[in-house]
N, C-alpha and C positions, 0 to 999 in steps of 0.2 A: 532134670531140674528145670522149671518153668522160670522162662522169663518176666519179672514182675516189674522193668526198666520202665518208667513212666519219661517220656518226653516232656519236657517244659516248654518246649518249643511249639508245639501244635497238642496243646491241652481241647478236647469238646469243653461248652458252655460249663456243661453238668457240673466235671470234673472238676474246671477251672473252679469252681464253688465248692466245690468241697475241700478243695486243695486248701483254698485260702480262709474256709471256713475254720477248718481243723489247725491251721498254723495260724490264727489271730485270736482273742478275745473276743470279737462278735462274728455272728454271722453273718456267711454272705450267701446273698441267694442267688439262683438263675437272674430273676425278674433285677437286681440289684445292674448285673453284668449285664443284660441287656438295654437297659437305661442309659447306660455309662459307654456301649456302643453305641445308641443313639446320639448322644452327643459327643461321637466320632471318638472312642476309644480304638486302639486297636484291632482288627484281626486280620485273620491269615487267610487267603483264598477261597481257602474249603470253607471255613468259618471256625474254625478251630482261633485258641486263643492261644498266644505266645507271655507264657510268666514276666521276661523280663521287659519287653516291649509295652506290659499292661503296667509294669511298676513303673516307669518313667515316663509315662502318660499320668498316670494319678499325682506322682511329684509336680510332673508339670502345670496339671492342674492344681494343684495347692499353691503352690507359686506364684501360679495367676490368681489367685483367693476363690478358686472354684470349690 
């Protein structure tokens, strides 16, 4: 049986986009996720992204009316 466990924890860019593509109403792109690390979103070492680290960075940002 193949392991098909996805980590949320250290998502690639790619993934991270389709991840949140597929589970919202719009899409989201790479180019979307990279923007939103520019202006200091989360990641992880490698550059992998972290699901719940990336969701209270965005709340954060709405809060502050980003």
């Amino acid at each position: 049986m193949a392991n098909n466990a996805v980590s949320v924890t250290s998502l690639p860019i790619a993934d991270m986009a389709r991840l949140l593509s597929r589970s919202g109403h719009k899409p989201v792109t790479v180019e979307m996720l990279r923007a939103d690390i520019a202006a200091a979103a989360p990641v992880n070492a490698d550059g992998t992204m972290n699901v719940v680290h990336y969701a209270a960075w965005l709340v954060k940002e709405c809060a502050n009316g980003n």
